[in-house]
C-alpha positions as CSV (number, residue, x, y, z in Angstrom):
1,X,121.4,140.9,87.8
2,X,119.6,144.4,88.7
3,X,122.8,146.4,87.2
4,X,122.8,143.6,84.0
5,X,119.0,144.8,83.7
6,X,119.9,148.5,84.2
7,X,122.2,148.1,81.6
8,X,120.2,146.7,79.0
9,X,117.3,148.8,79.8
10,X,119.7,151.9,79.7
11,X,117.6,155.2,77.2
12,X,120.4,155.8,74.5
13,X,118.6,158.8,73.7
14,X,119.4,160.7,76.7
15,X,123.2,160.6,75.8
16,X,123.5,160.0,71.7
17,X,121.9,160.2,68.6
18,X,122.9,156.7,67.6
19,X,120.6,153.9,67.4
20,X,121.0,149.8,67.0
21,X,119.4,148.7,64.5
22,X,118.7,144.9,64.1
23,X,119.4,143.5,60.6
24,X,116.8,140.8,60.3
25,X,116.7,137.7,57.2
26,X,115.6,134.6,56.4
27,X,118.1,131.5,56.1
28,X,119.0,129.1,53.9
29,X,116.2,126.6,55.2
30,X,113.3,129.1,53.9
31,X,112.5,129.3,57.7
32,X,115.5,129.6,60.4
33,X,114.8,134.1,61.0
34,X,118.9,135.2,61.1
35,X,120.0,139.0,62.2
36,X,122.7,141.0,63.5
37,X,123.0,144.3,64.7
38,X,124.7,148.1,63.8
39,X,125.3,150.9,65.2
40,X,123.5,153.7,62.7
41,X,123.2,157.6,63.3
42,X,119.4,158.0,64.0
43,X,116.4,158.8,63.7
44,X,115.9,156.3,61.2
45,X,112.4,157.4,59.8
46,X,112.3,155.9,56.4
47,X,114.3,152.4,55.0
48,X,115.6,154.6,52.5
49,X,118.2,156.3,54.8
50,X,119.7,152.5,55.8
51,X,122.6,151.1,54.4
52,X,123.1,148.3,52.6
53,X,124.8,145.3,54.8
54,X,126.4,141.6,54.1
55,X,126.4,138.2,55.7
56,X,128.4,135.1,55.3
57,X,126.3,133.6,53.2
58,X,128.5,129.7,53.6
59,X,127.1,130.0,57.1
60,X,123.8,130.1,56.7
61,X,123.6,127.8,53.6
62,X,122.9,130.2,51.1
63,X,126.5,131.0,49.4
64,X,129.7,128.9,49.1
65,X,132.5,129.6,51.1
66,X,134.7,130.5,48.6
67,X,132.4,133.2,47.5
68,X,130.5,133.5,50.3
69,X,129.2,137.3,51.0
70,X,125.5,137.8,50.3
71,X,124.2,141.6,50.3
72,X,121.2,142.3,52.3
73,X,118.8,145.0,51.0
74,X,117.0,147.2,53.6
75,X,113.0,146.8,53.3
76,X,110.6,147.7,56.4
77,X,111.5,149.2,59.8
78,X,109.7,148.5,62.7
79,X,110.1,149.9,66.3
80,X,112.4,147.5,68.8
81,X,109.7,146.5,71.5
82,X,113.9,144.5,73.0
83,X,115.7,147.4,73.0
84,X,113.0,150.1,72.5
85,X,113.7,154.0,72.3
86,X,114.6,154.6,69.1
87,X,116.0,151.7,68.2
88,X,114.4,149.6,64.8
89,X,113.8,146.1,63.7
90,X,115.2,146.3,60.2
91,X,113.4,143.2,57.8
92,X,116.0,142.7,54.5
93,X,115.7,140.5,52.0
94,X,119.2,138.9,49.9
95,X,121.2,139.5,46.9
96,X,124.5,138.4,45.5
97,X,127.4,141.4,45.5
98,X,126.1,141.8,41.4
99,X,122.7,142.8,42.5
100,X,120.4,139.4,41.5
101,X,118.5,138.1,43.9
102,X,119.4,134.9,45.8
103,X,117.1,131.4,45.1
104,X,116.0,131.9,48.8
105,X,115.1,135.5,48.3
106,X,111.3,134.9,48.0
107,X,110.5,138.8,48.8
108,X,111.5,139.7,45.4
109,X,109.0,137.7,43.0
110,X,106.2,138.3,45.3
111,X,107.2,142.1,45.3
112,X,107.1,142.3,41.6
113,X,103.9,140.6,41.1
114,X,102.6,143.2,44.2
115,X,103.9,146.0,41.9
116,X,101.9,144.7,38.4
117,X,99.4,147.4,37.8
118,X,96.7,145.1,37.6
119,X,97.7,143.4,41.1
120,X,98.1,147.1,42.7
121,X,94.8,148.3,41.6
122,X,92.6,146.0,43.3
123,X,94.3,146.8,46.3
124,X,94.8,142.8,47.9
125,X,94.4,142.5,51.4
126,X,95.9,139.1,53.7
127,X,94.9,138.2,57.1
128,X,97.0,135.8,57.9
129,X,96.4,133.2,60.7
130,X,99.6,131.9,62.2
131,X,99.5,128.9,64.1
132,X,102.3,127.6,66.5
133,X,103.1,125.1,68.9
134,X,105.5,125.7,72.7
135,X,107.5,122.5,73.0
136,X,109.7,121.8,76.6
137,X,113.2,122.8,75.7
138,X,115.0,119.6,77.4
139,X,112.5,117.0,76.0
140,X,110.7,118.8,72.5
141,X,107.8,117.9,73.7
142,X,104.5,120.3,73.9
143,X,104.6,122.7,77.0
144,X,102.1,122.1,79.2
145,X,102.2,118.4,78.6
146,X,103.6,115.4,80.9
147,X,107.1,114.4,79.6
148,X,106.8,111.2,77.9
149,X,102.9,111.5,77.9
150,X,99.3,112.9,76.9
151,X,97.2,115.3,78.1
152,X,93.2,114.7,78.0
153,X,91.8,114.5,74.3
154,X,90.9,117.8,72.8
155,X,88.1,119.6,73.6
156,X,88.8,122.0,76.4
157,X,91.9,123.6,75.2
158,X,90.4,126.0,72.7
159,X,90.3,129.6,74.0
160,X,90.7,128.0,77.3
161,X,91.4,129.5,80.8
162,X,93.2,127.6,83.6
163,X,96.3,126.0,84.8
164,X,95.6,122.7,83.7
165,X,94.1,124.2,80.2
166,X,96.0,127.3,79.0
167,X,100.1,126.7,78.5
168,X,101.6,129.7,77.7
169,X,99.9,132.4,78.2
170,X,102.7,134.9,79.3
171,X,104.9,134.3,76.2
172,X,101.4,134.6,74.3
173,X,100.7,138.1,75.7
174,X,104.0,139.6,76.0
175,X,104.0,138.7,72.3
176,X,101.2,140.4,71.2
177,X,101.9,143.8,72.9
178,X,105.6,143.5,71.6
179,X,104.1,143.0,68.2
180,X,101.3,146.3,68.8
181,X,104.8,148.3,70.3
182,X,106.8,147.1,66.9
183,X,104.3,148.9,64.5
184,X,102.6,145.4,63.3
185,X,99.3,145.3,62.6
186,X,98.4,142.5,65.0
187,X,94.9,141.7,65.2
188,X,94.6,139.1,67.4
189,X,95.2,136.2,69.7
190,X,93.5,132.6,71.0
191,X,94.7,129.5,72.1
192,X,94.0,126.6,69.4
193,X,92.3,123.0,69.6
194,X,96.2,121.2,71.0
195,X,96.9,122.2,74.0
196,X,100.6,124.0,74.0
197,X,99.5,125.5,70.5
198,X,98.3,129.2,70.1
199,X,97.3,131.5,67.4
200,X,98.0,135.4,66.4
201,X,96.6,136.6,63.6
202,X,98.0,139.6,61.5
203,X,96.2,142.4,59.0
204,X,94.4,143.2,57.2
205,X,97.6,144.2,55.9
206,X,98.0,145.3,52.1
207,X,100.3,143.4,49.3
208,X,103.7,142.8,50.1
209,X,103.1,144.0,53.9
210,X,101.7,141.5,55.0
211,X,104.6,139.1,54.8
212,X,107.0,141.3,56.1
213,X,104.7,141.9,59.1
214,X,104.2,137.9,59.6
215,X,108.2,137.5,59.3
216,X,108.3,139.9,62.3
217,X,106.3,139.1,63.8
218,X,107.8,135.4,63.8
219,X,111.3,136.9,64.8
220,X,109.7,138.6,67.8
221,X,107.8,135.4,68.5
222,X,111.7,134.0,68.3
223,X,113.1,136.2,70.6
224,X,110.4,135.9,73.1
225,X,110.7,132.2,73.6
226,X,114.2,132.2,73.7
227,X,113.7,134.7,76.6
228,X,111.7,132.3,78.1
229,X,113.4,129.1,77.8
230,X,110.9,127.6,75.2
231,X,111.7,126.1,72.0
232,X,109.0,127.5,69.1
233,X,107.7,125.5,66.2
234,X,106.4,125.7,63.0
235,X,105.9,122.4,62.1
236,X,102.5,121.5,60.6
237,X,102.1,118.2,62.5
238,X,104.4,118.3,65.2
239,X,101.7,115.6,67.6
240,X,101.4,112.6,65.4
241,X,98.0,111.1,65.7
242,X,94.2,112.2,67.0
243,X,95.2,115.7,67.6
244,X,95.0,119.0,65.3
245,X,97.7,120.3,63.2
246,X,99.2,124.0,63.2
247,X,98.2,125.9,59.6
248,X,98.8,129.7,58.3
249,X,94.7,130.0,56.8
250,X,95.2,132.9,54.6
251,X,92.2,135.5,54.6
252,X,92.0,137.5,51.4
253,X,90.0,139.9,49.6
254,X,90.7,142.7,46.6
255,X,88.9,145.9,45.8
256,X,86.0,144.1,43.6
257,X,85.3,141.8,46.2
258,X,84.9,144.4,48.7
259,X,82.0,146.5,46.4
260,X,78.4,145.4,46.3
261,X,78.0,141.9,44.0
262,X,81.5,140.6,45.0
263,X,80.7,137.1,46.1
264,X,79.9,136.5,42.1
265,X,83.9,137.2,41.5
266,X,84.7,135.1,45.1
267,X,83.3,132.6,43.7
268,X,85.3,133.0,40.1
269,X,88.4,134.0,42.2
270,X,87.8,130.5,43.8
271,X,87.1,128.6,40.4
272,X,91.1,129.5,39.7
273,X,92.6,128.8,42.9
274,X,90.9,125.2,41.9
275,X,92.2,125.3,38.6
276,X,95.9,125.9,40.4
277,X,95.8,123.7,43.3
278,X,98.4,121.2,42.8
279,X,100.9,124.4,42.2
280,X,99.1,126.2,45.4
281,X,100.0,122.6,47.6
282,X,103.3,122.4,46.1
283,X,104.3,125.7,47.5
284,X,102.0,125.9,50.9
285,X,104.8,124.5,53.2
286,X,106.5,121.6,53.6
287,X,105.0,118.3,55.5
288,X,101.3,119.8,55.1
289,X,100.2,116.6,53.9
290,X,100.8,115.3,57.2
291,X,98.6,118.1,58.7
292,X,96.2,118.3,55.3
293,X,94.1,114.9,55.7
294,X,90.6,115.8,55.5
295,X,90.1,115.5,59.5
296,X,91.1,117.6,62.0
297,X,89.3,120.4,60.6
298,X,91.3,119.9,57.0
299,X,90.5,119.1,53.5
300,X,92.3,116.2,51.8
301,X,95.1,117.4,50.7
302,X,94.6,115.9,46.7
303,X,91.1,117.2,46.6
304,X,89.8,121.1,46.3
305,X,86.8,121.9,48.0
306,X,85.3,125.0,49.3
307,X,81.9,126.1,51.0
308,X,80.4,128.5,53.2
309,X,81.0,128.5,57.1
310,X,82.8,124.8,56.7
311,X,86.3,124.5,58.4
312,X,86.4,120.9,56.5
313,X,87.2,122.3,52.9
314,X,90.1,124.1,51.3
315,X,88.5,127.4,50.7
316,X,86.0,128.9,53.3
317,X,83.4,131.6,52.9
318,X,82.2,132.9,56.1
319,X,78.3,133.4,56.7
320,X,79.3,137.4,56.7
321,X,80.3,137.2,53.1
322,X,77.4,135.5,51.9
323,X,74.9,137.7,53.7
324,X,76.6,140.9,52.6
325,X,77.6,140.1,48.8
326,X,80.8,140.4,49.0
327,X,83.6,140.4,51.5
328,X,86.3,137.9,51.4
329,X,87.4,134.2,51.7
330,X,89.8,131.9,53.7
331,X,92.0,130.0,52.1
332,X,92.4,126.8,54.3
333,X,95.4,125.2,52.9
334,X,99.0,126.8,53.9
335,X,100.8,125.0,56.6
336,X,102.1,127.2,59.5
337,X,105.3,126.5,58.0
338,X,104.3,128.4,54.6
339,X,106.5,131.3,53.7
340,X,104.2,134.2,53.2
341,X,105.6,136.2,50.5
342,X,105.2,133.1,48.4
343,X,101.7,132.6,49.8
344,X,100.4,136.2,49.8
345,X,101.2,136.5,46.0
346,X,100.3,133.3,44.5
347,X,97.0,134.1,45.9
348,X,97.2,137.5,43.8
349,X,98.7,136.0,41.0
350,X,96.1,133.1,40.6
351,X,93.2,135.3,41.3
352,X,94.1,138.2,39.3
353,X,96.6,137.4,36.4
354,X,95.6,134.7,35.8
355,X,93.9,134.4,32.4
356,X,95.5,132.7,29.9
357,X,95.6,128.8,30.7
358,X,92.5,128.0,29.3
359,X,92.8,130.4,26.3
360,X,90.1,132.4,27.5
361,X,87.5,129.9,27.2
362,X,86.6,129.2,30.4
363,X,84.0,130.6,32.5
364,X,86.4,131.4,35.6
365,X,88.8,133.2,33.3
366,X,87.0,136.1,34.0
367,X,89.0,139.0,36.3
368,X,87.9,139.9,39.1
């Protein structure tokens, strides 16, 4: 095993200038992270000098199989925190051979509605909260719990220390500093109300950014627990029963909210995401109404709600914002299973470009 480690851990730089470079994308579920690796002539210091790649797309349920290549499209680099040197995480998103996007490809709406004039100049910014549960490999059941059983009721597991607490912790840290090594802007860890289930939080990151950072971040996650042994889910309810459920609560501001008197246009911005909310459900992540019953820290998931400092509705303000006059707001509502390009610019879409529905009329069709 020491001369498998050597090998792994062997410095590519000292002998070549080529580097691996791992082609990362998303599968045909919306959520199973694929990739595959190339050799490429390096440094790589920009996605423009990569190379476009292709995948069977029958395998992965996103092409038949008698026409079955899809074309992935180069789109951020990060460093390898596996591999490391000079070797690059590589996120893609998919097209057909023709050059139209695939129904899965998700990256390229959101990227267009990042790149509307109006969207770019108030300058969005996401902090995204991603939720996630450790589950025993043999048994699918939360790590840390006995098989076939439950731990104490909730309570002492938030932000907890100890054995009979905490559940996790190595994967949880070697995580984060693999995430700070990779380039992301990671901003944060804790250990959340179930016990097995954690937290990292990512941004503030800017526009389209942010979900390729939380998609890497979810593939290193990925990697890290397969290290390990562990089985990772997303799954917004994955304990039936008196116990929390696992969201991805968006934190978002823009430019105008950020200047002096922007809790007036929060509060406008807010007005439309209420206006929009069965679309916003429809798209937040599948199974959410499991998690999204008005307990467990939730809002119903058929009623909109928002309020300052309360965890219970659908939209939160923090005590900051309100103080201050501006700042920014939580939306409460995607399920840790959202996909976050979709997220991240239906936010911006609702909140910004949205004026037209009720011709103009209305008193929160005002921009912001």
């Amino acid at each position: 095993m020491s001369l498998l480690s050597d090998l792994i851990n062997l410095n590519l730089s000292e002998t070549t200038d080529k580097i691996i470079a791992e082609y990362i994308w998303i599968g045909g579920s919306g959520m199973d992270l694929r990739s595959k690796a190339r050799t490429i002539k390096g440094p790589i210091t920009d996605v423009s000098q990569l190379p476009k790649w292709n995948y069977d797309g029958s395998s992965t349920g996103q092409a038949p199989g008698e026409d079955s290549e899809v074309i992935l499209y180069p789109q951020a680099i990060f460093k390898d925190p596996f591999r490391k040197g000079n070797n690059i995480l590589v996120m893609c998103d998919c097209y057909t051979p023709q050059g139209d996007p695939i129904p899965t490809n998700k990256r390229y709406q959101a990227a267009k509605i990042f790149q509307d004039p109006a969207v770019a100049d108030e300058e969005p910014w996401y902090g995204i909260e991603q939720e996630y549960t450790l589950l025993q490999k043999e048994v699918k059941w939360p790590l840390g719990w006995p098989v076939g059983g439950f731990p104490g009721p909730q309570g002492p597991y938030y932000c907890s220390a100890g054995a009979d607490k905490s559940f996790g912790r190595d994967i949880v840290d070697a995580h984060y500093k693999a995430c700070l090594y990779a380039g992301i802007n990671i901003s944060g860890i804790n250990g959340e109300v179930m016990p097995g289930q954690w937290e990292f939080q990512v941004g503030p990151s800017v526009g389209i950014t942010a979900g390729d950072q939380v998609w890497v971040a979810r593939y290193i996650l990925e990697r890290i627990t397969e290290i390990a042994g562990v089985v990772l889910t997303f799954d917004p309810k994955p304990i039936p029963g008196d116990w929390n459920g696992a969201g991805a609560h968006t934190n978002y501001s823009t430019k105008s909210t950020r200047k002096d008197g922007g809790f007036e246009l929060i509060k406008i911005a807010i007005g439309k995401l209420e206006l929009k909310h069965k679309k916003h459900i429809a798209a937040y992540g599948e199974g959410n109404e499991r998690r999204l019953t008005g307990r467990h820290e939730t809002a119903d998931i058929n009623t909109f709600s928002w309020g300052v400092a309360n965890r219970g509705a659908s939209v939160r303000v923090g005590r900051e914002t309100e103080k201050d006059g501006k700042g920014y707001f939580e939306d409460r509502r995607p399920a840790s299973n959202m996909d976050p390009y979709v997220v991240t610019s239906m936010i911006a879409e609702t909140t910004i470009l949205f004026f037209s529905e009720c011709g103009g009329s209305h008193s929160l069709c005002g921009g912001i």
